[in-house]
N, C-alpha and C positions, 0 to 999 in steps of 0.2 A: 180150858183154853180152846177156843175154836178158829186155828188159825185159817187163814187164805192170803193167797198169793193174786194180785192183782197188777195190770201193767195200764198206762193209758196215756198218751202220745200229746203235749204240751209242747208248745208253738208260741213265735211273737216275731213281732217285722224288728223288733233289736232286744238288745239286752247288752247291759253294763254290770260283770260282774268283776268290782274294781279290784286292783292289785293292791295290797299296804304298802306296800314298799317305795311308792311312789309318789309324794307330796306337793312336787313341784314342776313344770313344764307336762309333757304330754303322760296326763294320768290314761294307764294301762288296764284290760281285761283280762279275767282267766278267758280260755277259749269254752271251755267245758263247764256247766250246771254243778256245783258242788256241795255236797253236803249241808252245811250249812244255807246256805242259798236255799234249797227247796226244802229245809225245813220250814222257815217262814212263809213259801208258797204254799205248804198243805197246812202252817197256820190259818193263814187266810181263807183256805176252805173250809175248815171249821170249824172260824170263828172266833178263835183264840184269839188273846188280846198279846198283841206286841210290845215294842219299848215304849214304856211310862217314865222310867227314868235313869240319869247315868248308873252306870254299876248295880242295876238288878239286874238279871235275866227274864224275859219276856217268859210267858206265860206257855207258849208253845213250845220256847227250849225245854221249859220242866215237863211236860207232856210228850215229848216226841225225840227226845236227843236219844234214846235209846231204839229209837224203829229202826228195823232193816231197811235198807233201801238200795235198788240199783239203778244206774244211770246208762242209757246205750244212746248215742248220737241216731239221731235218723236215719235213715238211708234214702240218698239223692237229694238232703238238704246241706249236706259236709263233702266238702272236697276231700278223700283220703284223711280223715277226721280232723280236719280244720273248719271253722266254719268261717263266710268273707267277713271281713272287716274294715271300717271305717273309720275315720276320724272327723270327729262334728265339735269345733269351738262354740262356746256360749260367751256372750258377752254383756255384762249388767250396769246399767249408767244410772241410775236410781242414786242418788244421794244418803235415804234411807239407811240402805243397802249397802252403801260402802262405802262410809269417810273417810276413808285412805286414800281413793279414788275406783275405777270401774273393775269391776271384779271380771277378767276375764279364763275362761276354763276350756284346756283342750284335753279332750275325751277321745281316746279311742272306744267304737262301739260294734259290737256283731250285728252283722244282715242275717234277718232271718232263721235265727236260734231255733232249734229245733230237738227234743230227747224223748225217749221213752223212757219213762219211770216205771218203775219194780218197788210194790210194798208190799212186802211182809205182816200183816195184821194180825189183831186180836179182837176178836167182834166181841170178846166178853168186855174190852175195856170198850168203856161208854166213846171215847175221844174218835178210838178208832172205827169204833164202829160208826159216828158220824162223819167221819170222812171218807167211809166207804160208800156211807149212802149220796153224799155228793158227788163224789168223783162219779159214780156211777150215773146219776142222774145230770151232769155236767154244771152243775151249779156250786156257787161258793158266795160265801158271807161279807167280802172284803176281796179288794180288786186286786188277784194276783200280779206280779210285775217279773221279770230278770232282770233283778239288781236297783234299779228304780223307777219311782212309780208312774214315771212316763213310759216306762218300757214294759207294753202290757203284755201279757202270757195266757193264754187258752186254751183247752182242750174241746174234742166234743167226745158225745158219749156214745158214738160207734168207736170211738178210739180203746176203750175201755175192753181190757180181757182180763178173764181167770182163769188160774193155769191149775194143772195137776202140776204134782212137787214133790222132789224129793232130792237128797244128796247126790251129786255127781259124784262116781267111780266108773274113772275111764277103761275102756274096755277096747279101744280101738282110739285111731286119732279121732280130734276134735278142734271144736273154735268155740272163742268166750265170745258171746256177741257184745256183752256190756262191757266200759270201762273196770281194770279191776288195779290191786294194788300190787306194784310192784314193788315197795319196799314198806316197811316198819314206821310207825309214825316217828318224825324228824325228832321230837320231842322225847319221843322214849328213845334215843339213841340207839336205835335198833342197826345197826352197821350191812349185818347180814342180808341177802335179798330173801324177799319171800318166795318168790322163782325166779329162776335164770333163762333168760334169753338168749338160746343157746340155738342157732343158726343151724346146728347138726341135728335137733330136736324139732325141728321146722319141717314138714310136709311140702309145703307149696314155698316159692320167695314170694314173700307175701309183698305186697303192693306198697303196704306202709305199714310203719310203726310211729305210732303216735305219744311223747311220755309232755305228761305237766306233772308239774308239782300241784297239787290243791289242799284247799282246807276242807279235814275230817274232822273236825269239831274246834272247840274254842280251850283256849290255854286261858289261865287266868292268875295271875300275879296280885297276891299282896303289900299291901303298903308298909308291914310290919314282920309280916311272917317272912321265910324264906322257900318254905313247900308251900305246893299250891291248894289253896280251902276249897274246901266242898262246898258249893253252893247250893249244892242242894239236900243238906242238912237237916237240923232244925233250928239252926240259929235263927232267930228275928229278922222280919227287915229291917227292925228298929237298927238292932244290932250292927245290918250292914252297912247301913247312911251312915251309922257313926265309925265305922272304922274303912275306909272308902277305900276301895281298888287301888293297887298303882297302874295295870294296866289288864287290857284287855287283847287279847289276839287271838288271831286262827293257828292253832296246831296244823300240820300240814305232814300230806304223805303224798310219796311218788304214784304217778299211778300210771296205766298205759291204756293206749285202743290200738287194733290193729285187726289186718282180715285175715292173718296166717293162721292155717291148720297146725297144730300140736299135734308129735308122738306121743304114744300111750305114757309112757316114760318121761314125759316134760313133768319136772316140779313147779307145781302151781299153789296159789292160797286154796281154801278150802271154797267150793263151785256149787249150784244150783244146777239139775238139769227142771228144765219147763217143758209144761207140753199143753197144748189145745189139740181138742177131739180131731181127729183127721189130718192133723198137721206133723211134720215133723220136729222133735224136741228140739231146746236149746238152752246153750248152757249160761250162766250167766252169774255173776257176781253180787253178793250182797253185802254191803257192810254197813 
């Protein structure tokens, strides 16, 4: 195994990363780049093939649902870790297009989304090792977007750093630069937090604390079963056309950004520190 830790700074004048919960009047964004979300972006860098059909999984989830990954908001692209937002109606009079009558859609949309990614690699697995060499070279197979594919996403490739690595053990106070988890995934009924936000464990008053809920991966429901299957088995796909999903959704966990310093003593998930030549380190989150 020859891991490397890589980061490189993706960009776009909007991004729609829609909420489920919302089908009807003004459909909603996460504020924040999610797990899922940027796995199908670093699909598209290399070149993995997406959804072909209902209730298979794309070709990139079986390839990459297990990567490390962190996510840190820009700095001077987020207000105190919001980014702006808008709302852009579309409206469709095509006939084609909608015998019920005109299709019309209001969207809330982000200005100017901006994150740095954090992956965790394996240059022995072939996948990753061609997404290293694109990211690095600023090139991709397929036209990345946040959330869709009018909403285009770019790096370049002075953006692109690799770090020295290793596990955080605090030793003095500190700050997580990247978003991290603040509780247990929703779905494993995990009640307990993974650290507490404990205002007496605060070094500085921190400016802002920022929580969303987001999706860390996908829940999957059978039409028959009552636990959820493995899809990535060895069952057939034959198999799976014939006994079809009941549903599909995002598993979700809490998570937070914020710029306050932590005492040594603050219970945290488990942390990264990073470092570039000449630079001071930084701690950061991977899940």
């Amino acid at each position: 195994m020859r891991q490397t830790l890589i980061s490189f700074d993706l960009k776009g004048d909007f991004g729609v990363f829609k909420k489920p919960d919302v089908n009807e009047g003004l459909q909603l964004t996460f504020n924040l780049l999610h797990k899922p979300a940027l796995l199908g972006i670093l699909g598209a860098i290399a070149g993995l093939e997406g959804y072909q059909q209902q209730g298979i999984f794309p070709e990139y989830y079986h390839k990459f649902r297990d990567l490390r990954v962190g996510i840190e908001p820009l700095k001077d692209w987020h207000d105190k870790g919001n980014f702006v937002k808008t709302v852009v109606k579309y409206t469709n009079t095509v006939g084609y297009a909608n015998a019920d009558g005109n299709l019309i859609v209001t969207e809330q949309t982000l200005r100017r989304p901006a994150y740095r990614v954090y992956l965790l690699l394996d240059l022995d697995v072939e996948e990753q090792a061609r997404l290293y060499e694109r990211i690095g070279a600023a090139e991709a197979e397929y036209l990345p977007y946040f959330g869709k594919n009018e909403c285009a996403a770019w790096w370049e490739a002075e953006s692109v750093r690799e770090y020295e690595f290793e596990p955080f053990v605090a030793t003095g106070d500190f700050r997580v630069s990247s978003v991290f988890v603040r509780k247990g995934s929703i779905k494993e009924g995990k009640a307990e937090l993974d650290f507490d936000i404990d205002l007496g464990k605060m070094v500085n008053a921190a400016s802002y604390i920022n929580f969303e809920r987001l999706p860390i991966k996908f829940f999957v429901g059978d039409s028959e079963e009552s636990e959820t299957p493995d899809l990535f088995s060895t069952v057939s796909t034959e198999t799976r056309k014939a006994k079809p999903m009941k549903f599909i959704q995002y598993d979700l966990a809490e998570f937070a950004f914020t710029d306050c310093t932590f005492r040594e003593n603050a219970k945290m998930p488990p942390l990264w520190q990073v470092k570039l030549p000449g630079e001071s380190a930084k701690i950061i989150y991977l899940f």
